[in-house]
DSSP file (Angstrom, degrees, kcal/mol; ACC not computed):
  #  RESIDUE AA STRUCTURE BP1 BP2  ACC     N-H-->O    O-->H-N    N-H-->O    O-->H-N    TCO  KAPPA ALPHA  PHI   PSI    X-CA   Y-CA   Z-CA
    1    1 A X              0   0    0      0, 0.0     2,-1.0     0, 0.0     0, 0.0   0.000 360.0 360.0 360.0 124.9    0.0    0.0    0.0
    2    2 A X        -     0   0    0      1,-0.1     0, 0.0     0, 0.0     0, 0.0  -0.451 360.0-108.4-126.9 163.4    1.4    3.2   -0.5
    3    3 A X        -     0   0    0     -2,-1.0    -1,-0.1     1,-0.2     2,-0.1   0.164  16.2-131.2 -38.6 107.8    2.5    5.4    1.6
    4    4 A X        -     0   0    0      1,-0.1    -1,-0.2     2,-0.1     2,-0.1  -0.208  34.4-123.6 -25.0 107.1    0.7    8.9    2.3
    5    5 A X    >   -     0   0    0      1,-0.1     3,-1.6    -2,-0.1    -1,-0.1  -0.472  18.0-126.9 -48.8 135.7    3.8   12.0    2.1
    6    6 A X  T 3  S+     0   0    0      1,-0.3    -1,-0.1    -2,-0.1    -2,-0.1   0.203 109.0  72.0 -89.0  26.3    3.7   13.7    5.3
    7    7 A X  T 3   +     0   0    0      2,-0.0    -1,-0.3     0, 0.0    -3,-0.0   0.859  69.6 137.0 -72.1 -54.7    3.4   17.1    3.0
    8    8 A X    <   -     0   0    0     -3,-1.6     2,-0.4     1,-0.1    -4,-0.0   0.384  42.3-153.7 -58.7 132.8   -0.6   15.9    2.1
    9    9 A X        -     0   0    0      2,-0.0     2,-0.3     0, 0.0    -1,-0.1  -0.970   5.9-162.1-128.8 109.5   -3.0   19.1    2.2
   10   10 A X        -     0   0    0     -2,-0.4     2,-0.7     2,-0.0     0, 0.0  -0.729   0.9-164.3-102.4 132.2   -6.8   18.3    3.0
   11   11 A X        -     0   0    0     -2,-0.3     2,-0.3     0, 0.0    -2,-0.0  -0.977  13.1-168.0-120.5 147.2   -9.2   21.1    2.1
   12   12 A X        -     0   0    0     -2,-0.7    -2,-0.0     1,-0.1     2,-0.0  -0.989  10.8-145.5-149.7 139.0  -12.6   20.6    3.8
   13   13 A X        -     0   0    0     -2,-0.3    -1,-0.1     2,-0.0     2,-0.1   0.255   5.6-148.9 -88.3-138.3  -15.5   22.3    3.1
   14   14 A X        -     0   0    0      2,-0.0     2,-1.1    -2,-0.0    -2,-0.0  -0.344  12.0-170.6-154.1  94.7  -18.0   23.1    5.7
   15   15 A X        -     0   0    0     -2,-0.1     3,-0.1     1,-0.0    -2,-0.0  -0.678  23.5-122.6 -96.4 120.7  -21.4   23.3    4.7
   16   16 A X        -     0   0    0     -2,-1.1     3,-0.1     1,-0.1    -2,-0.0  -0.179  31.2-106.5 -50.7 120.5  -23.9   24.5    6.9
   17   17 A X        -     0   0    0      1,-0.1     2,-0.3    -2,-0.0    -1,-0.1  -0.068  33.0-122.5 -60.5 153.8  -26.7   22.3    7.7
   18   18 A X        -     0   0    0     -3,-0.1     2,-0.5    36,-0.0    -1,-0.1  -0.674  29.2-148.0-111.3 129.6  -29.9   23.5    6.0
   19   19 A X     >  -     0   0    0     -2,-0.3     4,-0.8    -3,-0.1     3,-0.1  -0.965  56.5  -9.4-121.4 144.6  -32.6   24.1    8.6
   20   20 A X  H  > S-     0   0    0     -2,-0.5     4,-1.5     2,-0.2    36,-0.1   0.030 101.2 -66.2  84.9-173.3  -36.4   23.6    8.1
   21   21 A X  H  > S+     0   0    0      1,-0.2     4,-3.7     2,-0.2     3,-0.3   0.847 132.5  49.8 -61.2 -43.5  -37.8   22.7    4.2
   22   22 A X  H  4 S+     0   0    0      1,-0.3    -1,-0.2     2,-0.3    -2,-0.2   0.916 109.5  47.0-104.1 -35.6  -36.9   26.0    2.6
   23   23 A X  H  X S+     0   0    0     -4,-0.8     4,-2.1     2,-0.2     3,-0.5   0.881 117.2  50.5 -37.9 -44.8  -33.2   26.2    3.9
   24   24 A X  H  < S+     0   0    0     -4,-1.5     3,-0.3    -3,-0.3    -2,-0.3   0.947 115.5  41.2 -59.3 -48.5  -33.3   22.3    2.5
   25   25 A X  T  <>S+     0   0    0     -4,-3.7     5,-0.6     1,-0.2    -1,-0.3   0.490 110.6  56.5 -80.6  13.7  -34.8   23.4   -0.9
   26   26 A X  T  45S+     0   0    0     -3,-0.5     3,-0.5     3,-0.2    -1,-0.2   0.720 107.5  50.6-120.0 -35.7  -32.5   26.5   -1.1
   27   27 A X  T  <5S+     0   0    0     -4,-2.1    -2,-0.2    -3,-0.3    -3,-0.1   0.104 106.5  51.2 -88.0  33.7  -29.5   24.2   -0.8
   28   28 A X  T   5S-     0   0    0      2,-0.1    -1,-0.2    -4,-0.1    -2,-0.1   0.618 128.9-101.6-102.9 -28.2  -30.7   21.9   -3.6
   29   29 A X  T   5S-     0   0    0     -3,-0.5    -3,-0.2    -4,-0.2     2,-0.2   0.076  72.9 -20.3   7.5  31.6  -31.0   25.1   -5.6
   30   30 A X  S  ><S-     0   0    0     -5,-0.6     4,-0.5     1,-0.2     3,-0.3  -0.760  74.1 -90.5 142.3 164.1  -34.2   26.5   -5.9
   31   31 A X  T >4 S+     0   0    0     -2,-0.2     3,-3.4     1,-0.2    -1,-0.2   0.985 128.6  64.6 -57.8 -60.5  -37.5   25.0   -5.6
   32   32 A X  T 34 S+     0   0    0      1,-0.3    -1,-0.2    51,-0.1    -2,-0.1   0.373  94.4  60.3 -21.3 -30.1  -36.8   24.5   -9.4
   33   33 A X  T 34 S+     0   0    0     -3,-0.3    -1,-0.3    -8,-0.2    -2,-0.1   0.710  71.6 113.7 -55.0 -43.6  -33.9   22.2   -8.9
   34   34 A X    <<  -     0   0    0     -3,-3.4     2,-0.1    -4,-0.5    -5,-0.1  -0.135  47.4-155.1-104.7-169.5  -35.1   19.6   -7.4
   35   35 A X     >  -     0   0    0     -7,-0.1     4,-1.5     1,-0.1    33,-0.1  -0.172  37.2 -98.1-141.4-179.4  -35.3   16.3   -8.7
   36   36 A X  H  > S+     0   0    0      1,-0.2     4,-1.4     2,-0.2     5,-0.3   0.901 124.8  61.7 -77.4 -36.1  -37.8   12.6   -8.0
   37   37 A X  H  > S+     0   0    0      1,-0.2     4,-1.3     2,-0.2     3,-0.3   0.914 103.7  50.5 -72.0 -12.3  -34.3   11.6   -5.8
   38   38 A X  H  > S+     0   0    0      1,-0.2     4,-2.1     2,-0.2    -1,-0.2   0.921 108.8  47.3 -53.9 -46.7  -35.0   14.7   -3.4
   39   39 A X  H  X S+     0   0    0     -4,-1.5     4,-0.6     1,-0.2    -1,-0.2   0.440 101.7  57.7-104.5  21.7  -37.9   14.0   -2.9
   40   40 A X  H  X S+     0   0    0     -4,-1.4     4,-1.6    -3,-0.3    -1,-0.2   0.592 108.7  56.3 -81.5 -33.1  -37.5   10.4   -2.1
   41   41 A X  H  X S+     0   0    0     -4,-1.3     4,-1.5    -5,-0.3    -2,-0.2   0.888 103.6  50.8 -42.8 -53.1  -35.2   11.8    0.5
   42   42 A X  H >X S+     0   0    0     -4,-2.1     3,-2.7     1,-0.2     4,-2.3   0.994 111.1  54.3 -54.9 -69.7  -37.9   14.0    2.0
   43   43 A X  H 3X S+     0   0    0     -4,-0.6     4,-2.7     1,-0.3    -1,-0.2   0.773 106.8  41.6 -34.2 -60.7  -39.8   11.1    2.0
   44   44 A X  H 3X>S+     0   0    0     -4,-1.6     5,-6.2     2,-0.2     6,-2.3   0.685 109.4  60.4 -71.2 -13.4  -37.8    8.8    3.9
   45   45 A X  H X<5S+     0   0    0     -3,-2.7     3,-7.8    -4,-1.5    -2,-0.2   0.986 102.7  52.2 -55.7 -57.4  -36.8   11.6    6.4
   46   46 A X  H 3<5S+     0   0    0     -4,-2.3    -2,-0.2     1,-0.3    -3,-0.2   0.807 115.7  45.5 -59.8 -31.3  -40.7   11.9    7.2
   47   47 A X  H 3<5S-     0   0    0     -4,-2.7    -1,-0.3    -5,-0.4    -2,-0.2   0.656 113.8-131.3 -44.8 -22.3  -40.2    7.8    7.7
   48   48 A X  T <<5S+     0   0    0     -3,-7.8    -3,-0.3    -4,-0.6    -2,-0.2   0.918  84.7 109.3  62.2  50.2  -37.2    8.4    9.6
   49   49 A X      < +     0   0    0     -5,-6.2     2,-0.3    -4,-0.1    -4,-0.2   0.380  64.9  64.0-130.2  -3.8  -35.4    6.5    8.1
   50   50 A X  S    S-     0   0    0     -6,-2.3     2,-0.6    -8,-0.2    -2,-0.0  -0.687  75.6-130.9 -90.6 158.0  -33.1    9.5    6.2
   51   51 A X        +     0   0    0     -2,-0.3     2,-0.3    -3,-0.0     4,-0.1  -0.744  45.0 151.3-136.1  96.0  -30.9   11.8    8.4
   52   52 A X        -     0   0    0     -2,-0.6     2,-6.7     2,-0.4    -2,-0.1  -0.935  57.7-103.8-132.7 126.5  -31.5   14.6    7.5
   53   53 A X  S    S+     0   0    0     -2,-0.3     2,-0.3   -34,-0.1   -36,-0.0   0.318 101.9  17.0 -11.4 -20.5  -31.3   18.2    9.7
   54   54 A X  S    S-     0   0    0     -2,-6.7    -2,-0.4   -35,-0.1     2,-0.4  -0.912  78.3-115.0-145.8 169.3  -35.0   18.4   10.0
   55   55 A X        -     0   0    0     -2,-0.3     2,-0.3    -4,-0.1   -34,-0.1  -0.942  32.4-150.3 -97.1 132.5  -38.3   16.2    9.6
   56   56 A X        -     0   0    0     -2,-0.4     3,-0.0   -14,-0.3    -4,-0.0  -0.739  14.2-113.7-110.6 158.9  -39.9   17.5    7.1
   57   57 A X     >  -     0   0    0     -2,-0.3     4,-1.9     1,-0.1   -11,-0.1  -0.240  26.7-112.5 -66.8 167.8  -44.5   17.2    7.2
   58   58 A X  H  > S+     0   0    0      2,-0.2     4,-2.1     1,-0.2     5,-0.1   0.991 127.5  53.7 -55.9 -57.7  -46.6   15.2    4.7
   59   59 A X  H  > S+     0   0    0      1,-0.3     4,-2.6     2,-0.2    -1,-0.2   0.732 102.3  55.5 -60.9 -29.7  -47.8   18.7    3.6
   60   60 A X  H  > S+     0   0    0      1,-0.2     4,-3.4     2,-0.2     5,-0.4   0.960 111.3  52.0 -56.4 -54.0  -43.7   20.0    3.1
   61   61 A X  H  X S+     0   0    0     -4,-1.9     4,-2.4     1,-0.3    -2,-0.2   0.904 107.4  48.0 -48.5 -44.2  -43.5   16.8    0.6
   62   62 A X  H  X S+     0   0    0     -4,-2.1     4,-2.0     1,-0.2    -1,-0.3   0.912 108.3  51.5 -33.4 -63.2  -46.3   17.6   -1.2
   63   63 A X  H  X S+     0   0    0     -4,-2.6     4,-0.6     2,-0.2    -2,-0.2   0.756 112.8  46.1 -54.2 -32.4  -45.2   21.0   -1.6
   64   64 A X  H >X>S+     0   0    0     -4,-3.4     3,-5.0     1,-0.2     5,-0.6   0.993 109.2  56.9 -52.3 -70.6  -41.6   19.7   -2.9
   65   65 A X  H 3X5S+     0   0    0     -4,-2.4     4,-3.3    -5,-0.4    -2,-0.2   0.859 112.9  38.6 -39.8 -64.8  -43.7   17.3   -5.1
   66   66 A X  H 3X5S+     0   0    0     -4,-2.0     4,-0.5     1,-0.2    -1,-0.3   0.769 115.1  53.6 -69.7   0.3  -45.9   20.8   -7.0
   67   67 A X  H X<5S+     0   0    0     -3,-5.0     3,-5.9    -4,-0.6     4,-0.4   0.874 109.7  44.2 -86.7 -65.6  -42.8   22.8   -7.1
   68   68 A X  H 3<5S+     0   0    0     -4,-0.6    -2,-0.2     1,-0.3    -3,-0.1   0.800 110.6  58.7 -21.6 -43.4  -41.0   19.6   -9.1
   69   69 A X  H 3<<S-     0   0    0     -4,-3.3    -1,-0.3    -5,-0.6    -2,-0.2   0.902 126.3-112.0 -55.5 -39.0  -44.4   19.6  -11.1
   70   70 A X  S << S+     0   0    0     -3,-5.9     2,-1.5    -4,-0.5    -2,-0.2  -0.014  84.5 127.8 112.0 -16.1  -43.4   23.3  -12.0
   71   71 A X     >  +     0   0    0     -4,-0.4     4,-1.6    -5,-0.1     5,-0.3  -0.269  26.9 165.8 -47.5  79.7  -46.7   24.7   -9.6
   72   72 A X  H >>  +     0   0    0     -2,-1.5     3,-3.6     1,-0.2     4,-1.4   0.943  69.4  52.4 -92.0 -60.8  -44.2   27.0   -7.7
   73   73 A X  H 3> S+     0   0    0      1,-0.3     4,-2.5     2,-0.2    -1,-0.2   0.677 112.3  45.0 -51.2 -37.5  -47.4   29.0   -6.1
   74   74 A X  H 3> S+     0   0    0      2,-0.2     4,-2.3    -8,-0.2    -1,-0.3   0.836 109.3  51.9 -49.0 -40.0  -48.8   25.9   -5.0
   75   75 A X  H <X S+     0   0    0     -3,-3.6     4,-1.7    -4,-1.6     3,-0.4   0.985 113.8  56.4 -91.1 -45.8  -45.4   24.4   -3.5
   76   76 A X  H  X S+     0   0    0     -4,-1.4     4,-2.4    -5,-0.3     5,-0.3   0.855  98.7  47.9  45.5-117.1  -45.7   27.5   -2.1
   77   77 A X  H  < S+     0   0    0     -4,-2.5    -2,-0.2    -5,-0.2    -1,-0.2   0.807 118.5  46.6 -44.9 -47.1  -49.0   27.5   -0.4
   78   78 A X  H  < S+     0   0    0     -4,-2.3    -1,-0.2    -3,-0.4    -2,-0.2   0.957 118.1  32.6 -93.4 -34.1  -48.0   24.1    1.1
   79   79 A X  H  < S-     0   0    0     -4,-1.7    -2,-0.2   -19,-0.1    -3,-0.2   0.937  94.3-127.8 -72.7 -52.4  -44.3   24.6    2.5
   80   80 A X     <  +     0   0    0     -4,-2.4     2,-0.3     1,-0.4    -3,-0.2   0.560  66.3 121.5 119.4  22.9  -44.5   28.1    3.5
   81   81 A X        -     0   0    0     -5,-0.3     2,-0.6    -6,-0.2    -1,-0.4  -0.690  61.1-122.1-131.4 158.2  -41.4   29.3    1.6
   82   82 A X              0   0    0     -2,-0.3   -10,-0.0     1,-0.2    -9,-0.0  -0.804 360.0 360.0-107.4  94.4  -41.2   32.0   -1.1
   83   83 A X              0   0    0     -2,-0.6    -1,-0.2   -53,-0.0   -10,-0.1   0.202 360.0 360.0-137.0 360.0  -39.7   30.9   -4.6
Protein backbone atom coordinates (compact mmCIF):
# COMPACT_ATOMS: atom_id res chain seq x y z
CA UNK A 1 0.00 0.00 0.00
CA UNK A 2 1.45 3.16 -0.51
CA UNK A 3 2.46 5.44 1.58
CA UNK A 4 0.73 8.89 2.27
CA UNK A 5 3.83 11.96 2.06
CA UNK A 6 3.71 13.74 5.33
CA UNK A 7 3.38 17.09 3.04
CA UNK A 8 -0.59 15.92 2.06
CA UNK A 9 -3.01 19.09 2.22
CA UNK A 10 -6.81 18.31 2.99
CA UNK A 11 -9.17 21.12 2.09
CA UNK A 12 -12.61 20.60 3.77
CA UNK A 13 -15.49 22.26 3.13
CA UNK A 14 -18.04 23.09 5.66
CA UNK A 15 -21.43 23.26 4.71
CA UNK A 16 -23.88 24.51 6.91
CA UNK A 17 -26.67 22.32 7.73
CA UNK A 18 -29.91 23.46 5.96
CA UNK A 19 -32.62 24.12 8.65
CA UNK A 20 -36.39 23.57 8.11
CA UNK A 21 -37.75 22.74 4.22
CA UNK A 22 -36.93 26.04 2.64
CA UNK A 23 -33.23 26.21 3.93
CA UNK A 24 -33.28 22.26 2.51
CA UNK A 25 -34.75 23.43 -0.92
CA UNK A 26 -32.48 26.54 -1.08
CA UNK A 27 -29.52 24.19 -0.77
CA UNK A 28 -30.71 21.86 -3.62
CA UNK A 29 -30.98 25.12 -5.56
CA UNK A 30 -34.24 26.46 -5.91
CA UNK A 31 -37.54 25.00 -5.63
CA UNK A 32 -36.80 24.52 -9.40
CA UNK A 33 -33.94 22.19 -8.93
CA UNK A 34 -35.07 19.65 -7.38
CA UNK A 35 -35.33 16.33 -8.69
CA UNK A 36 -37.75 12.60 -8.03
CA UNK A 37 -34.33 11.56 -5.78
CA UNK A 38 -35.05 14.65 -3.44
CA UNK A 39 -37.94 13.99 -2.94
CA UNK A 40 -37.51 10.37 -2.13
CA UNK A 41 -35.23 11.83 0.54
CA UNK A 42 -37.93 13.97 1.96
CA UNK A 43 -39.80 11.09 2.03
CA UNK A 44 -37.80 8.81 3.85
CA UNK A 45 -36.82 11.59 6.41
CA UNK A 46 -40.70 11.90 7.24
CA UNK A 47 -40.17 7.81 7.72
CA UNK A 48 -37.16 8.44 9.61
CA UNK A 49 -35.41 6.50 8.14
CA UNK A 50 -33.06 9.48 6.17
CA UNK A 51 -30.86 11.83 8.40
CA UNK A 52 -31.45 14.58 7.45
CA UNK A 53 -31.31 18.21 9.66
CA UNK A 54 -35.03 18.42 9.98
CA UNK A 55 -38.30 16.19 9.63
CA UNK A 56 -39.89 17.55 7.10
CA UNK A 57 -44.53 17.20 7.17
CA UNK A 58 -46.57 15.20 4.71
CA UNK A 59 -47.75 18.65 3.64
CA UNK A 60 -43.71 20.01 3.08
CA UNK A 61 -43.46 16.83 0.64
CA UNK A 62 -46.27 17.64 -1.22
CA UNK A 63 -45.23 21.03 -1.64
CA UNK A 64 -41.64 19.71 -2.95
CA UNK A 65 -43.72 17.29 -5.09
CA UNK A 66 -45.92 20.79 -7.00
CA UNK A 67 -42.78 22.79 -7.08
CA UNK A 68 -40.98 19.60 -9.09
CA UNK A 69 -44.40 19.65 -11.14
CA UNK A 70 -43.40 23.28 -12.00
CA UNK A 71 -46.71 24.66 -9.60
CA UNK A 72 -44.17 26.99 -7.68
CA UNK A 73 -47.37 28.99 -6.14
CA UNK A 74 -48.78 25.89 -5.01
CA UNK A 75 -45.40 24.43 -3.51
CA UNK A 76 -45.68 27.54 -2.07
CA UNK A 77 -48.97 27.47 -0.41
CA UNK A 78 -47.97 24.10 1.06
CA UNK A 79 -44.29 24.60 2.45
CA UNK A 80 -44.52 28.11 3.46
CA UNK A 81 -41.44 29.30 1.59
CA UNK A 82 -41.19 32.01 -1.13
CA UNK A 83 -39.73 30.91 -4.56
Amino acid sequence: MPKMSDSTTWTVQIIPAATGICGWIDSKGGATALTVSDIFVLVEAYLEHAPISFTPTITEIFGCVEYYLGHIENGNTNTGCEY
